[in-house]
N, C-alpha and C positions, 0 to 999 in steps of 0.2 A: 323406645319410650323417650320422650321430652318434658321437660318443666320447662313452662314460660315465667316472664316475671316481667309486670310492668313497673318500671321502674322508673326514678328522674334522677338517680347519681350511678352512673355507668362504669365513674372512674373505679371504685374498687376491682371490678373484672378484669383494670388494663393496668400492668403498671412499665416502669420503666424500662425499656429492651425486649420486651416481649416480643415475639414473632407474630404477626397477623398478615393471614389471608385474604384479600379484598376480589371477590367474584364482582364483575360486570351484573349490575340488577336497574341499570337506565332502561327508562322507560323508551329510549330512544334506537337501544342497540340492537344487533342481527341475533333474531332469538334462535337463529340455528346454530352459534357458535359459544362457545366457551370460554371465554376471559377470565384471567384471573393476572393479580401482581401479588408479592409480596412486600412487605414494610417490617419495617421494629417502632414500636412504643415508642417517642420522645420527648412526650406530656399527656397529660390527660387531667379532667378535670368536670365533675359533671356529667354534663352531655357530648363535650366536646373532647377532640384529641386527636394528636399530629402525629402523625408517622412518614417515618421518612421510607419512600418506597427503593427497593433493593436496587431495581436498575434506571439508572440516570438515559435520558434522550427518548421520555414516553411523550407518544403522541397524544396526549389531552393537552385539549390548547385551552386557551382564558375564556371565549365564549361558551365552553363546557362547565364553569363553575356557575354553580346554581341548580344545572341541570344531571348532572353525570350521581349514581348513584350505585352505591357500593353493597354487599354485603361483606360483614368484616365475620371471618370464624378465627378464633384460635381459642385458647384452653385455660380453664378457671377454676380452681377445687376438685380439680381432677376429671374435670368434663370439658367436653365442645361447647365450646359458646358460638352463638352467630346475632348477627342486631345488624339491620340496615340503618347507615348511614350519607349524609348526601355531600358531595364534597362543596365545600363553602370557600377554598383557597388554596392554591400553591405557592410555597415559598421558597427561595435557594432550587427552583426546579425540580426538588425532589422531596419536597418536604408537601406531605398533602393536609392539610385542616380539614377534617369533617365533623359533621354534629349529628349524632347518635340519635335515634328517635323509635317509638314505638315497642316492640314487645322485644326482652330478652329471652332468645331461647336457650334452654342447655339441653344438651342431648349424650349419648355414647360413644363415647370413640369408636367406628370402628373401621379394621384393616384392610386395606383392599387389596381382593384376591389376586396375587402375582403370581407367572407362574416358568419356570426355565426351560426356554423353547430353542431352538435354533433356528434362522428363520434371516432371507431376505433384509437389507436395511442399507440404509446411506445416509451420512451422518453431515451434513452444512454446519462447519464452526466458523467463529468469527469476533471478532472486536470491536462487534459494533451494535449502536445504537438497538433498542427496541424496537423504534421507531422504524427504521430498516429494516429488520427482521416480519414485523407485522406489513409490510408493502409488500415484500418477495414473497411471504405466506399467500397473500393474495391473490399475485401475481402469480404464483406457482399451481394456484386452487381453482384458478381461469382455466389457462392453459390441462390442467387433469381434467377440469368438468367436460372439456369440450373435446378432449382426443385418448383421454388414461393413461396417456403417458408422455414422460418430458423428454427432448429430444438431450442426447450426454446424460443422462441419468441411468448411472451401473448399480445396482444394487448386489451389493456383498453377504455373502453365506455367513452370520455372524452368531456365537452363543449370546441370547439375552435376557434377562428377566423384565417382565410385561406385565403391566396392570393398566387398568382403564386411567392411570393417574398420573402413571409415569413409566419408566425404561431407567432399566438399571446395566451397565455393559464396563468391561476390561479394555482399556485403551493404552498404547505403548506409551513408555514416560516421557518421550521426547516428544509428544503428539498429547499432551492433554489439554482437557476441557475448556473452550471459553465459558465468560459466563452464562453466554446464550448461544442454543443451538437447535436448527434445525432438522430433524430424522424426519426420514422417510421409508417408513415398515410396511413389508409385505404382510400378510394377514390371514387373508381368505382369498381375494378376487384381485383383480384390476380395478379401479387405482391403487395404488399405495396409498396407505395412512398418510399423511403430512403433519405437521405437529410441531408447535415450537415449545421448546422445554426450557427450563434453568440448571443450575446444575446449584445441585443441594447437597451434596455430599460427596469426600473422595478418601478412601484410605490406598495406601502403598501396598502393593502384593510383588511377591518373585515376578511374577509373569508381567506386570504392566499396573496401570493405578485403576481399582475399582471406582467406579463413579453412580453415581444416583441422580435422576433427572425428573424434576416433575414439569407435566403436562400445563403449559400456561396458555396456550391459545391452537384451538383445536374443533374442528367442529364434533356438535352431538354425537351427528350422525356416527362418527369414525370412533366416538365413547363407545357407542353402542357395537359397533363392528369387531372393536378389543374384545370386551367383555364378552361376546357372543362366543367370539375364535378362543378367547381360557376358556368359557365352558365346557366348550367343548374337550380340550386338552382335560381338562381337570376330570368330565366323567368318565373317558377314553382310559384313565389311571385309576377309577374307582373311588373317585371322591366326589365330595358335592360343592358345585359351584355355589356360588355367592353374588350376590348383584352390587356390581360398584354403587346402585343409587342410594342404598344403606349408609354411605359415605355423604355428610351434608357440604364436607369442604367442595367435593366436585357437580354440585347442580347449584343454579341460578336462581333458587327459589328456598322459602322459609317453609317450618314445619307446617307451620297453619295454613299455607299457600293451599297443601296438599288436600288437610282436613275439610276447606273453602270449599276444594271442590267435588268431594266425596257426596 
């Protein structure tokens, strides 16, 4: 269930530090893949509002402003908000301006089915740029389309917890997380998943540092492929799967997109 709201002052929904979601919604970009960045709140006013995105060295260059457009979700009165927004400037490289436009949605939070499997994986960490990161993604996603597998790619027997959203895993303390990293999860078939995550969270355990990673650029297709492989796990155990698309933060479209075209 959703409430829209058209509205022309935004800012009450965003305030200072807030964490916000920014999904790829350019009319421009590969509608088979999945973008997403995050930012924090560090104005807002009206229509308009600046966030600075988390990770520094993204590829949107200056001919993209005007055109590149966003949807932003994150959370308001105890709900999911989501409102596209088009980016109108970067400032300090990481500081993005956009202006808010058209219908606020609010919707349910809800949780995407993860589930504790043991399973195949290879983990690419690193200190480096986005921008980096999203070239070898591609480069990596050439090379699988066209043979399924990448020549030095050993994939290790690893406990993980999986959701269509992200990967959750134990890493030894001397061996932890950059802020970006690239897995590569067995699943079902040949190819491997490929997938570049952020790293969202980490507590300290005996064993090594728990870590949490969510899914920032990814294709559909391999959303679908996740969710498909828990389902299966999940009925296999007696329970009832769930459909990640229940989740508004992980698809590239608004509630009304949906209703449009019912």
């Amino acid at each position: 269930m959703s409430h829209q709201s058209k509205i022309s002052d935004y800012s009450r929904y965003f305030s200072h530090r807030q964490k916000v979601y920014l999904v790829n919604m350019s009319a421009e970009r590969n509608s088979e893949i999945y973008e997403s960045l995050s930012g924090v709140v560090t104005s807002s006013a009206m229509d308009l509002l600046e966030l600075m995105v988390t990770h520094s060295g993204h590829d949107t260059h200056g001919d993209e402003i005007g055109k590149a457009t966003y949807k932003l979700t994150s959370e308001a009165f105890g709900s999911g908000i989501q409102v596209l927004a088009d980016l109108t400037g970067i400032v300090s490289g990481n500081i993005f301006q956009l202006r808010m436009h058209g219908t606020l949605e609010m919707f349910q939070r809800r949780i995407v089915p993860r589930v504790e499997i043991s399973t195949q994986i290879f983990m690419l960490r690193g200190n480096f740029p986005l921008a980096f990161f999203r070239k070898e993604w591609k480069r990596v996603m050439g090379h699988l389309r066209n043979n399924n597998t990448l020549p030095g790619l050993v994939l290790q027997e690893t406990l993980i917890n999986l959701g269509a959203g992200g990967i959750g895993l134990t890493v030894d303390t001397n061996n932890r997380p950059t802020p970006l990293s690239m897995f590569f999860i067995s699943v079902d078939k040949v190819p491997p998943v490929c997938a570049l995550a952020e790293t969202v969270w980490e507590q300290s355990m005996d064993e090594g540092v728990r870590c949490g990673f969510r899914f920032i650029h990814i294709l559909k297709a391999d959303q679908e492929r996740i969710n498909t492989y828990i389902s299966t796990v999940v009925r296999k155990n007696g329970g009832t799967p769930l459909d990640y698309k229940r989740n508004w933060v992980l698809l590239d479209k608004m509630v009304a997109d949906g209703r449009t075209s019912e």
